[in-house]
Backbone and ligand atoms as CSV (ligand in chain L), in Angstrom:
chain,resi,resn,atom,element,x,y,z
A,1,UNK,N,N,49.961,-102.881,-232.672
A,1,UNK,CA,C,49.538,-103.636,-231.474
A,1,UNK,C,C,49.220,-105.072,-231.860
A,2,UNK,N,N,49.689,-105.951,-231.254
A,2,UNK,CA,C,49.656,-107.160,-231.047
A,2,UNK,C,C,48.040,-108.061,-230.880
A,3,UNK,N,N,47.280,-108.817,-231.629
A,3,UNK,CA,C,46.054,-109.162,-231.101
A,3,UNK,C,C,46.175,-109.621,-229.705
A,4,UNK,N,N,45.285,-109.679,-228.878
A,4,UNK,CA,C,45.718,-110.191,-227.568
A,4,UNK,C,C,45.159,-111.515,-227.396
A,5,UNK,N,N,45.659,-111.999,-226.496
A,5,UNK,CA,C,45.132,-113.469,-226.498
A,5,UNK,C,C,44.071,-113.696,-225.627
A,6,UNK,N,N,44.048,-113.123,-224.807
A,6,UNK,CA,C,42.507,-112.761,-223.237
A,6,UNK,C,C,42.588,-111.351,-223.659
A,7,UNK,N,N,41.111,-111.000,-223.820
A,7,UNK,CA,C,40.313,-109.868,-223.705
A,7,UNK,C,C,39.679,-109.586,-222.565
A,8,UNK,N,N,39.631,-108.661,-221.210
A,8,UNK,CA,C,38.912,-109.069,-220.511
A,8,UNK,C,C,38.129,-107.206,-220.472
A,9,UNK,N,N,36.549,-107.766,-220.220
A,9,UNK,CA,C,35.403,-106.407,-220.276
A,9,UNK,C,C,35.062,-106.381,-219.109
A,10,UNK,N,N,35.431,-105.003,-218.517
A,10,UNK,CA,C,34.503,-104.859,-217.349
A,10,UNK,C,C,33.405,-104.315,-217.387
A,11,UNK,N,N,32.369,-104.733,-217.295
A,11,UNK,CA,C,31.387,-103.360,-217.021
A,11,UNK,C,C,31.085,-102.339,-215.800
A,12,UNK,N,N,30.649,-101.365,-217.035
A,12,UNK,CA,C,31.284,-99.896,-216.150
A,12,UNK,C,C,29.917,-99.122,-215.941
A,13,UNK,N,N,28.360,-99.955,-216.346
A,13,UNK,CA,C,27.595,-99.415,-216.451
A,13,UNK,C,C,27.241,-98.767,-215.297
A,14,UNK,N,N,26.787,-97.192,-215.075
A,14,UNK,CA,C,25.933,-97.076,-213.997
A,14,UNK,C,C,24.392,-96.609,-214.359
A,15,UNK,N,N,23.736,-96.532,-213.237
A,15,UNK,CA,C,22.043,-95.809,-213.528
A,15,UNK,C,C,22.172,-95.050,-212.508
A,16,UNK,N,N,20.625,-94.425,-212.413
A,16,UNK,CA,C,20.615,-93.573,-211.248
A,16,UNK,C,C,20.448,-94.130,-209.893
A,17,UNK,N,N,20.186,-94.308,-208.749
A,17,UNK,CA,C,20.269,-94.801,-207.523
A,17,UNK,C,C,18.213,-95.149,-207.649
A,18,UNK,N,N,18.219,-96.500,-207.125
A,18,UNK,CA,C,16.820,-96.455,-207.431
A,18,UNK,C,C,16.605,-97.195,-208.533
A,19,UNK,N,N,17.458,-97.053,-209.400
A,19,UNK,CA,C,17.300,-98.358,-210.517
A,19,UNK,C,C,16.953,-99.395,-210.643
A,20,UNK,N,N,15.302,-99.966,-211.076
A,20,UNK,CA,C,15.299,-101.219,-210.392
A,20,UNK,C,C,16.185,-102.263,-210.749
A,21,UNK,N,N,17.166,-102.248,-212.057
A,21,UNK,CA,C,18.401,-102.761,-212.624
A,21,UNK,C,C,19.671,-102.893,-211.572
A,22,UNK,N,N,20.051,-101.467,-210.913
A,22,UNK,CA,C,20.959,-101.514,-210.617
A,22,UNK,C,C,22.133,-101.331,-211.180
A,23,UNK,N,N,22.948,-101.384,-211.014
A,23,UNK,CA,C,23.668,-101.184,-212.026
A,23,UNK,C,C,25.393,-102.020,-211.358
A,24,UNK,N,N,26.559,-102.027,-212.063
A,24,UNK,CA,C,27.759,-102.637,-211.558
A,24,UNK,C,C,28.115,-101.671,-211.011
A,25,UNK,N,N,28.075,-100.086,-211.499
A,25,UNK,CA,C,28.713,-99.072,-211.255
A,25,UNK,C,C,28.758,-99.089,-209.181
A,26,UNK,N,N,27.705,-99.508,-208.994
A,26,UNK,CA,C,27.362,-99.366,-207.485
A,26,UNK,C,C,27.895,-100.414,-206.826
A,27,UNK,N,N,28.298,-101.328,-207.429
A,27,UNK,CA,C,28.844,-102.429,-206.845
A,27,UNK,C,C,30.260,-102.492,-206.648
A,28,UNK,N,N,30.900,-101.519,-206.970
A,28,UNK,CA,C,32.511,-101.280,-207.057
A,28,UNK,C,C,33.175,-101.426,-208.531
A,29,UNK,N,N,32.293,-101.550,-209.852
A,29,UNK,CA,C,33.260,-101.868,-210.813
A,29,UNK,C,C,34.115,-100.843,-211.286
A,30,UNK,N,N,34.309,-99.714,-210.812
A,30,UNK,CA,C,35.733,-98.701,-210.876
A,30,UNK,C,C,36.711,-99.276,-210.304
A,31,UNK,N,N,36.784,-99.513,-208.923
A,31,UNK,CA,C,37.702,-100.490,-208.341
A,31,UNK,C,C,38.309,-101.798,-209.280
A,32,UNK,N,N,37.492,-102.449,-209.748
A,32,UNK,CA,C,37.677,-103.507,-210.047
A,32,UNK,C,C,38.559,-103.019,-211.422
A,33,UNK,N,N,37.830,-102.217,-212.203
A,33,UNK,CA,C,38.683,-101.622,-213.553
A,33,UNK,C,C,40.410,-101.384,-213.315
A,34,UNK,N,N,39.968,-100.457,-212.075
A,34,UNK,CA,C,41.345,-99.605,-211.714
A,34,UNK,C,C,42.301,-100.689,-211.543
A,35,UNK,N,N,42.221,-101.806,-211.065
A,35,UNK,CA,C,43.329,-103.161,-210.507
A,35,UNK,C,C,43.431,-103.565,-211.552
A,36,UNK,N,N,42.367,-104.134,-212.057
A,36,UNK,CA,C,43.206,-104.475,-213.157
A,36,UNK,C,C,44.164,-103.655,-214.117
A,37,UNK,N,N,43.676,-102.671,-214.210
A,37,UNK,CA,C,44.675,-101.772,-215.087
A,37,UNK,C,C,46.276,-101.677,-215.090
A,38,UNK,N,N,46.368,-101.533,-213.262
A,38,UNK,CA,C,47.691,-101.449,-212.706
A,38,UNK,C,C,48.221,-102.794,-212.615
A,39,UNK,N,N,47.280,-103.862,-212.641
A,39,UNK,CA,C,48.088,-105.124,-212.897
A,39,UNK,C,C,48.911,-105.140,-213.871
A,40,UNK,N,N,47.385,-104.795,-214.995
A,40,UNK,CA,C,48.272,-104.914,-216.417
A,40,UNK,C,C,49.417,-104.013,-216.825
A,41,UNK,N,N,49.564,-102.983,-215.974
A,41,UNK,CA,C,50.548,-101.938,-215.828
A,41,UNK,C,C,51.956,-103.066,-215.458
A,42,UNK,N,N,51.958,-102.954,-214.136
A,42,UNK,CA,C,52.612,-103.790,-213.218
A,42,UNK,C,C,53.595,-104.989,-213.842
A,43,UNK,N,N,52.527,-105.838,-214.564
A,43,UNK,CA,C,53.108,-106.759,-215.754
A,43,UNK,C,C,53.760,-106.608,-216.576
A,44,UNK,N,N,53.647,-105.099,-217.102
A,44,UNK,CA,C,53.677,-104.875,-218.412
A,44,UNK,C,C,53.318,-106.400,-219.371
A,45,UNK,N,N,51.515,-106.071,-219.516
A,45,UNK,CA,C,51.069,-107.412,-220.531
A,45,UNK,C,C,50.665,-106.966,-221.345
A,46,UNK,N,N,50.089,-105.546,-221.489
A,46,UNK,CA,C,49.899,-105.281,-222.966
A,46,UNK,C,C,49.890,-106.111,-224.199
A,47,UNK,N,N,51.200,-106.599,-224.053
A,47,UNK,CA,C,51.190,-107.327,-225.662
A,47,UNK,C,C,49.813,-108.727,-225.599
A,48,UNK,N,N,50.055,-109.484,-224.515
A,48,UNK,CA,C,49.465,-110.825,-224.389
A,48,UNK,C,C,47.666,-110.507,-223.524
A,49,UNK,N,N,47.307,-109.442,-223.564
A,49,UNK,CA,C,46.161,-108.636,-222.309
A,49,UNK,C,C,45.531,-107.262,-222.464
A,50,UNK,N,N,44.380,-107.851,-222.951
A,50,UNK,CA,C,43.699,-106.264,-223.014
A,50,UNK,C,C,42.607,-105.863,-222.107
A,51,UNK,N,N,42.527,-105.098,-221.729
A,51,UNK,CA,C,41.343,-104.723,-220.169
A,51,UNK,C,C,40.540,-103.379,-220.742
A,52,UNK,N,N,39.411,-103.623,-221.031
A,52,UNK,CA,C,38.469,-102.646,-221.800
A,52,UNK,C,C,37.330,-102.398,-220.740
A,53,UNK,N,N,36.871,-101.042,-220.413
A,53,UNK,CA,C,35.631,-101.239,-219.682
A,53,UNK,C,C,34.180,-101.441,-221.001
A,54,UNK,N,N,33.139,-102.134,-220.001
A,54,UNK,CA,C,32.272,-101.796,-221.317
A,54,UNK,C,C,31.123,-101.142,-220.771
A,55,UNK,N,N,29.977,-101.135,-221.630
A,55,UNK,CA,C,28.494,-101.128,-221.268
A,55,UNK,C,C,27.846,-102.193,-220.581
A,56,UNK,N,N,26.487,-102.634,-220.339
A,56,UNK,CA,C,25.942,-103.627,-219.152
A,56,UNK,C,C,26.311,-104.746,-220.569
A,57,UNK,N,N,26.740,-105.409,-219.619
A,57,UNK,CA,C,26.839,-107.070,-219.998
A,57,UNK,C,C,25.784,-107.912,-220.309
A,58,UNK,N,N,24.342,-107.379,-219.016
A,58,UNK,CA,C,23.014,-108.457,-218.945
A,58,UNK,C,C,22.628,-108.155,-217.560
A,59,UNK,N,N,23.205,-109.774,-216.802
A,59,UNK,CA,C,22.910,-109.971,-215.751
A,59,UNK,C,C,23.109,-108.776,-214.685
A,60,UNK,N,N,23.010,-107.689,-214.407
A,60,UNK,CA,C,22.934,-106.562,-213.758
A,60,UNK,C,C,23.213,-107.081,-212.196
A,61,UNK,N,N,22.243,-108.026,-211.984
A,61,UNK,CA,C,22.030,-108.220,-210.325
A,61,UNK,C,C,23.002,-109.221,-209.847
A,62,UNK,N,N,24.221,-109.449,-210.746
A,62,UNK,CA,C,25.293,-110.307,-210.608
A,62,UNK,C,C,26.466,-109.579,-210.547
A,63,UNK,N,N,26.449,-108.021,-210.426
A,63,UNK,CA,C,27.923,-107.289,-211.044
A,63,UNK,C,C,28.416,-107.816,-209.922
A,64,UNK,N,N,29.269,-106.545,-209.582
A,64,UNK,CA,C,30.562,-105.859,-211.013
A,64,UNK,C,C,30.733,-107.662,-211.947
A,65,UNK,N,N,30.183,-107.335,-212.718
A,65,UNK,CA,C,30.474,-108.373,-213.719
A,65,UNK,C,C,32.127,-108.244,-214.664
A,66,UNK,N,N,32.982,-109.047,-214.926
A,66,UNK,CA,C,34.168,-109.290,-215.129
A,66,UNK,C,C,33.524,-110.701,-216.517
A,67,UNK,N,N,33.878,-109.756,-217.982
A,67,UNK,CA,C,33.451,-110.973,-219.377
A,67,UNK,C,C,35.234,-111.260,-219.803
A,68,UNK,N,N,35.398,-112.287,-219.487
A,68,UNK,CA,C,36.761,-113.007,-220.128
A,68,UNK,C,C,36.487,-113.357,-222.081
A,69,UNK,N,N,37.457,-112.797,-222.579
A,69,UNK,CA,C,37.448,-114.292,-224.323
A,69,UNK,C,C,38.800,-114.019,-224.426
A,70,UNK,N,N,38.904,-115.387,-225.308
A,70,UNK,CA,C,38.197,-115.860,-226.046
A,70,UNK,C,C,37.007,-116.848,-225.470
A,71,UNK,N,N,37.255,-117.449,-224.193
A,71,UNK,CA,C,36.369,-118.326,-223.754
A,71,UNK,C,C,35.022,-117.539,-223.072
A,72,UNK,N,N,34.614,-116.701,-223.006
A,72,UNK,CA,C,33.304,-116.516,-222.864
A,72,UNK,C,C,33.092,-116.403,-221.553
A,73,UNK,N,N,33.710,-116.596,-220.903
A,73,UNK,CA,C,33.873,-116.429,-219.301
A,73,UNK,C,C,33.115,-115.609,-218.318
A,74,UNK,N,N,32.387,-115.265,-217.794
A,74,UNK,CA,C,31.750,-114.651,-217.134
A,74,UNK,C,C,31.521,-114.600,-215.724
A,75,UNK,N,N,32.423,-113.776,-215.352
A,75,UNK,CA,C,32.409,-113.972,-213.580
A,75,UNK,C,C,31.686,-113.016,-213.381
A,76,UNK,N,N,30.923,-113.143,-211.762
A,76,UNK,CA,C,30.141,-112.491,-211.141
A,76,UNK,C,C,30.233,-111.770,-209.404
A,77,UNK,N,N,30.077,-110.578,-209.179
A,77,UNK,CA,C,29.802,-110.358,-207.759
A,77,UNK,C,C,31.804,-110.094,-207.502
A,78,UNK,N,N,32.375,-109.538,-208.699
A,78,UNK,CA,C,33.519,-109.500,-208.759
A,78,UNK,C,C,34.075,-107.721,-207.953
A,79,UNK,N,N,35.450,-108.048,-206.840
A,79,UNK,CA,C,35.669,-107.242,-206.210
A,79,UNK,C,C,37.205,-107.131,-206.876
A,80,UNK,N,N,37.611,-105.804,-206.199
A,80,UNK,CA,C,39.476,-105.605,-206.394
A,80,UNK,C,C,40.023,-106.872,-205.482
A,81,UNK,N,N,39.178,-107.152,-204.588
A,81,UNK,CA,C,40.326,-107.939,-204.129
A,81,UNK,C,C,40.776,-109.676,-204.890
A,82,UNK,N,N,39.905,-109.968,-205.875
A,82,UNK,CA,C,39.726,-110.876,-207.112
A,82,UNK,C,C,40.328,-111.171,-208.094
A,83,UNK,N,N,41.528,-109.487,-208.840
A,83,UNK,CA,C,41.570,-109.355,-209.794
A,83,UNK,C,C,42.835,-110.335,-209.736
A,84,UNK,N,N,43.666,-110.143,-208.453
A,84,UNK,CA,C,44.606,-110.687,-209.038
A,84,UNK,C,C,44.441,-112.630,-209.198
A,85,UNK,N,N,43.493,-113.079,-208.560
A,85,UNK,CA,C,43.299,-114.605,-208.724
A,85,UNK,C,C,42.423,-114.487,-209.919
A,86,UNK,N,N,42.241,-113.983,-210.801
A,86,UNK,CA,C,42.008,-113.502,-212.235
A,86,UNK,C,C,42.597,-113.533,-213.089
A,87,UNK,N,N,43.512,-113.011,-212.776
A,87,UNK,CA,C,44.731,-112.759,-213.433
A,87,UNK,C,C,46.088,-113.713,-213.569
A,88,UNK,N,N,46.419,-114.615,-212.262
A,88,UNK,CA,C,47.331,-115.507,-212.433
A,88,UNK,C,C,46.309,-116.458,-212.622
A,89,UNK,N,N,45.316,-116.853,-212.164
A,89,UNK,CA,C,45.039,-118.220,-212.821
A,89,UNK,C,C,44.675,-118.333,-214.145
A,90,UNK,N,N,43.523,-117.353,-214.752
A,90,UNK,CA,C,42.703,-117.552,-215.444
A,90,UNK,C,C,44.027,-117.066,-217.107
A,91,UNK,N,N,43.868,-115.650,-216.751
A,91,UNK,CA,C,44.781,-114.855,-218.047
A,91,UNK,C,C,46.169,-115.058,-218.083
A,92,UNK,N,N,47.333,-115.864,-217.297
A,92,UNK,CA,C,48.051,-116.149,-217.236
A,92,UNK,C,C,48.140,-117.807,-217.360
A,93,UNK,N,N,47.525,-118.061,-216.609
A,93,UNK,CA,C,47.260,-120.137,-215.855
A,93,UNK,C,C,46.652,-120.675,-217.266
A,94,UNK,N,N,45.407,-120.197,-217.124
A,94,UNK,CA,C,44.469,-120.533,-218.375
A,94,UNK,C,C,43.416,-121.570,-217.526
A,95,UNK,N,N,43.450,-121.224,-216.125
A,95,UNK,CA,C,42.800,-121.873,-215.605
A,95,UNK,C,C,41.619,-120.973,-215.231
A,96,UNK,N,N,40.836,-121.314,-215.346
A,96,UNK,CA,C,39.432,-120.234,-215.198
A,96,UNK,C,C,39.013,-120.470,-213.717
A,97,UNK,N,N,38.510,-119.353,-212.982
A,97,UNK,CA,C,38.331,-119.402,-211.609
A,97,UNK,C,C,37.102,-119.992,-210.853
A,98,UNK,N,N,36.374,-120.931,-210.664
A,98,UNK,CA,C,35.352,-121.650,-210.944
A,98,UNK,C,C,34.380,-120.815,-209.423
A,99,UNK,N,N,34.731,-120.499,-208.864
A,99,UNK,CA,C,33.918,-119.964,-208.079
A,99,UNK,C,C,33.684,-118.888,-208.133
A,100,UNK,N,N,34.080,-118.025,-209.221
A,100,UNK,CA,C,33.208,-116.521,-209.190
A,100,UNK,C,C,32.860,-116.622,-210.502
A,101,UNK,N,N,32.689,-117.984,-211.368
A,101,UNK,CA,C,31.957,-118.167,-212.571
A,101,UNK,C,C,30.497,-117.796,-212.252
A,102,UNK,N,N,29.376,-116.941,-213.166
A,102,UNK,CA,C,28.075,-116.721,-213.007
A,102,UNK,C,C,27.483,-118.151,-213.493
A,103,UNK,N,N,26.318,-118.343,-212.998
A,103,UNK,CA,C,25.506,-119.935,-213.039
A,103,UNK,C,C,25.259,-120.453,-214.408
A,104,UNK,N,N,25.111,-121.425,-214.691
A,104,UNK,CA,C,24.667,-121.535,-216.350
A,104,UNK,C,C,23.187,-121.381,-215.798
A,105,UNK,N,N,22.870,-120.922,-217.224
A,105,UNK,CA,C,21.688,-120.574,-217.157
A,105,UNK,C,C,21.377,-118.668,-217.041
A,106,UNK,N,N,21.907,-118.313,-216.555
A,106,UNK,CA,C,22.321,-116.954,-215.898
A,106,UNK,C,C,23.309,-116.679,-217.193
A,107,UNK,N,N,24.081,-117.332,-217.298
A,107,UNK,CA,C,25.110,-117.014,-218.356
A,107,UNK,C,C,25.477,-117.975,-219.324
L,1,FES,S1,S,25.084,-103.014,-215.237
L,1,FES,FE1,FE,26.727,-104.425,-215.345
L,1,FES,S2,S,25.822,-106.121,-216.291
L,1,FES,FE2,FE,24.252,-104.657,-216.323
């Protein structure tokens, strides 16, 4: 396998309902996993694109959180319907999507 050039992490964390955390899981980040997957399907990008779910990222009360690298990227409040302006701008474009970037400071 090829190193990839964009790594992108979703988090997949959930808690129980009541969490004062919260979690992404509740916020749709299965959805969000699943699109991308079939993008990267779709593409066939494998070689140049890797889509990993992870554990909590941090910011919890910002999910479904979406972590881009090599650049460090951190989008927030991220839905399926997102992935693909994700995907052509940011992991394809190399243009990073400036409005579902999380705040500095926050991130
Ligand atoms: S649960 Fe997703 S960032 Fe914490």
């Amino acid at each position: 396998m090829a190193k990839p050039v964009k790594h992108v992490f979703v988090c997949s964390q959930s808690r129980p309902a009541g969490h004062p955390r919260g979690s992404c899981a509740e916020k749709g980040c299965n959805e969000v996993l699943q699109t991308f997957w079939q993008e990267l399907q779709k593409r066939n990008a494998y070689e140049r694109i890797a889509v990993t779910y992870s554990g909590c990222l941090g910011p919890c009360d910002q999910g479904a959180n979406v972590l881009v690298y090599p650049e460090g990227i951190l989008y927030g409040h991220v839905t399926r319907e997102d992935v693909m302006e994700i995907f052509d701008s940011h992991l394809v474009g190399d243009v990073p999507v400036e409005r579902l970037r999380v705040a500095d400071g926050i991130w």
